[in-house]
C-alpha positions, 0 to 999 in steps of 0.5 A: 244615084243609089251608090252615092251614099256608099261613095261618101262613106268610104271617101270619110273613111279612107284616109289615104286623100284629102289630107294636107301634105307632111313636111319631111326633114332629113335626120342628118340636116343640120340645124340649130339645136335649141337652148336650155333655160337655167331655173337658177336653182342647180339641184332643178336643173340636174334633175332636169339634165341641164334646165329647162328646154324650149317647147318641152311639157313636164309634169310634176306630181307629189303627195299634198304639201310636199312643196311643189308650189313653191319650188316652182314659184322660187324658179319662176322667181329667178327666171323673171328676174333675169328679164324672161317672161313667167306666167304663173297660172294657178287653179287653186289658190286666188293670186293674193294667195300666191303673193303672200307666199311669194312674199314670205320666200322673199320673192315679191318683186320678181316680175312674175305675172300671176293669175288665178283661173281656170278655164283653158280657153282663157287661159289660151286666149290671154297668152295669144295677146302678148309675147310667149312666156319663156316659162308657164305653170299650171297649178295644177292640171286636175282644175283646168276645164275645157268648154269643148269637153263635157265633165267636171274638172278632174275627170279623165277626159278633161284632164287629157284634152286640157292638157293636150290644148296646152302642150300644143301651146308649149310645142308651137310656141316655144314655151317651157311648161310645167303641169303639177299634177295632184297624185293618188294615195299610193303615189302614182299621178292622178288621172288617165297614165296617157297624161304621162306619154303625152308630156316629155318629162315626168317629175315626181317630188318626194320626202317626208312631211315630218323630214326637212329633206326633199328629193325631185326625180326625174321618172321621164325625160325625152331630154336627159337622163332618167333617175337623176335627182336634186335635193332640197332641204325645207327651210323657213324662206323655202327649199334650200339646195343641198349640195352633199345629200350624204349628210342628210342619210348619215348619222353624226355619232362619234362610235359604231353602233351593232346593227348599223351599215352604210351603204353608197346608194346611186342616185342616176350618176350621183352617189349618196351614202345613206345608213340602214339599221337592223334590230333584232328581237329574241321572242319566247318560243311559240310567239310569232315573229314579226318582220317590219321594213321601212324604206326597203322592199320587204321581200326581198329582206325575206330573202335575204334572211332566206339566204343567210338562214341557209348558207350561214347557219344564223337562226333568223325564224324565232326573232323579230326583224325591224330594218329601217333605211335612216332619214325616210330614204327609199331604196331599190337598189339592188346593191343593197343587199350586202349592206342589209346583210351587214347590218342583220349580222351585225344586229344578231351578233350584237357586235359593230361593223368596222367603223367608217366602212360601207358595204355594196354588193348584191346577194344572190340565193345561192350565197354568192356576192355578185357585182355592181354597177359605178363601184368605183364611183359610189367607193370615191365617195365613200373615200370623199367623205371620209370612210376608210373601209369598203367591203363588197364583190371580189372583182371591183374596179375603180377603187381608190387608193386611200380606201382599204378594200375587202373583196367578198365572194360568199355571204360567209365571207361576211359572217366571218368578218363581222363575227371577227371585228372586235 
């Protein structure tokens, strides 16, 4: 009898008995595989990878008034009237709030079903009595609360149980569910980083509040591929979708301007044209010069006026930079480097690019142009949209016919080019 305590303890502890058998299914088994929903919205379906697929969880965040609410509500808007079932569940506003939007984007007579609540275990309870939804939204996560879990809504450990309660919903129900999350100052989503592994797509909504434009990426998705985006464009009667991004990021001037490039950005598999702009800034001796950069990263501009400074000769150390990515657009792409290159060369010598010319190719410290990835693909678009020059790598594939092509192998090449333009 004095080992019975011990017994009982290792029996609690050892999980290798007592448990409910797994179900395994062979990967070559053949089945049906599920079928997406379209939101109706095309730029919110190419962000997702082709729409929404049954039983997913995806989490949206985005800085305050950005538009998540109502992108998600003029989805819910065109799912439900293609007779699917919506439930619109929203922890922040009352639903005569939610009506009143709906009825400003002319979206009242969509059969959404709207509540204005809070607590998951009703939440849970309400969805067990009638059919599953092909589509429920929580707006937003952050003020969901579970009776089960001590802390105020918000808190980590609410977050990630309220969530965990839902998504098992979405899972066993065959519910496409989207979670908006509120995000922190510096952009990431709020609450515990668990939140993102346990959703299968991670949606960020992005833009500037002063910019009409709107861009929805897509950081994770267990369904498609990442980095695709949609564009969207805030208009009175909501987002509207913008189907050539390009012209949004391009200045509509009839003459080039010295310190201008365009680059052909990737966005996932869309190419999207934006322009870069340099000004330089000749200081009196002894003032300390200032280096200020809005949508690029600022060390790598550092280095690349490093490597233009050491390679070429151009004096960069007694002036102020300013390179601004036009429009709000953020880049990261290291491809960029030779279209930030042009524009610094072309501000410097105070003498325009090429006009209708855009400029790919990455840096590297030793002066050299190395290759980049879709060349072809992102130079077709140039082409499309009506550029007739392309400068970038020596070795580029794909290029089009009706775009005269300069190959460069070393950033003198650049030098060379730009101070010969007349």
């Amino acid at each position: 009898m004095e080992d019975a305590p011990a017994t009982v303890f290792s029996m609690k502890h050892d999980l290798s008995s007592g448990g409910r058998a797994v179900e395994f299914v062979d990967l070559d088994k053949p089945g049906k595989m599920p079928v997406r929903q379209a939101t109706g919205l095309a730029e919110f379906d190419r962000a997702l990878g082709g729409g929404l697929v049954p039983g997913s969880a995806i989490l949206m965040g985005g800085d305050p008034g950005i538009g998540k609410s109502t992108l998600l509500l003029q989805a819910a808007a065109k799912i439900a009237r293609e007779g699917h079932g919506v439930v619109y569940v929203s922890g922040e506003e009352a639903a005569g709030q939610v009506r009143m939007r709906a009825e400003r984007l002319g979206l009242s007579d969509a059969p959404v079903k709207l509540a204005a609540a809070t607590g998951v275990r009703d939440i849970l309870t309400t969805l067990g009595t009638m059919p599953p939804p092909r589509l429920l939204v929580i707006d937003s996560i952050q003020t969901m609360h579970s009776d089960t879990i001590e802390g105020a809504p918000g808190t980590v450990s609410q977050v990630r149980g309220c969530a965990f309660e839902l998504i098992r919903y979405a899972k066993e129900t065959g519910t496409a569910m989207v979670l908006v999350g509120h995000v922190t100052k510096d952009g990431t989503i709020a609450g515990p980083r668990v939140l993102e592994h346990m959703v299968d797509v991670v949606m960020s909504f992005e833009g500037e509040r002063s910019h009409q434009y709107r861009i929805l990426r897509a950081l994770k998705n267990r369904f498609g591929a990442v980095d695709e985006i949609g564009v969207f464009a805030m208009a009175g009667e909501g987002l509207e979708e913008v189907a050539n991004p390009s012209m949004l990021f391009l200045t509509g001037r009839d003459e080039p301007l010295a310190g201008s490039a365009v680059f052909p950005a990737m966005e996932g598999t869309r190419p999207v044209l934006v322009e870069i702009q340099a000004l330089i800034v000749r200081l009196q001796s002894g003032a300390t010069p200032r280096r200020a950069v809005v949508g690029w990263d600022s060390g790598r501009l550092a280095m690349l006026l490093a490597v233009l400074e050491s390679r070429c000769g151009l004096n960069f150390s007694s002036a102020e930079v300013y390179l601004n990515v036009a429009g709000g657009y953020r880049l990261s792409d290291p491809a960029a480097d030779l279209a930030v290159a042009a524009a610094l060369v072309s501000a410097l010598a105070d003498k325009p690019l090429p006009d209708r010319s855009v400029w790919l190719g990455e840096v590297s410290l030793a002066g050299e142009i190395r290759p980049v990835a879709h060349a072809g693909l992102r130079l077709r678009e140039a082409a499309k949209l009506g550029f007739g020059a392309g400068f970038g790598p020596a070795d580029a594939k794909g290029i089009p016919q009706k775009l005269r092509y300069s190959g460069l192998r070393q950033v003198m090449n650049l030098v060379d080019q730009v101070v010969g333009t007349q």
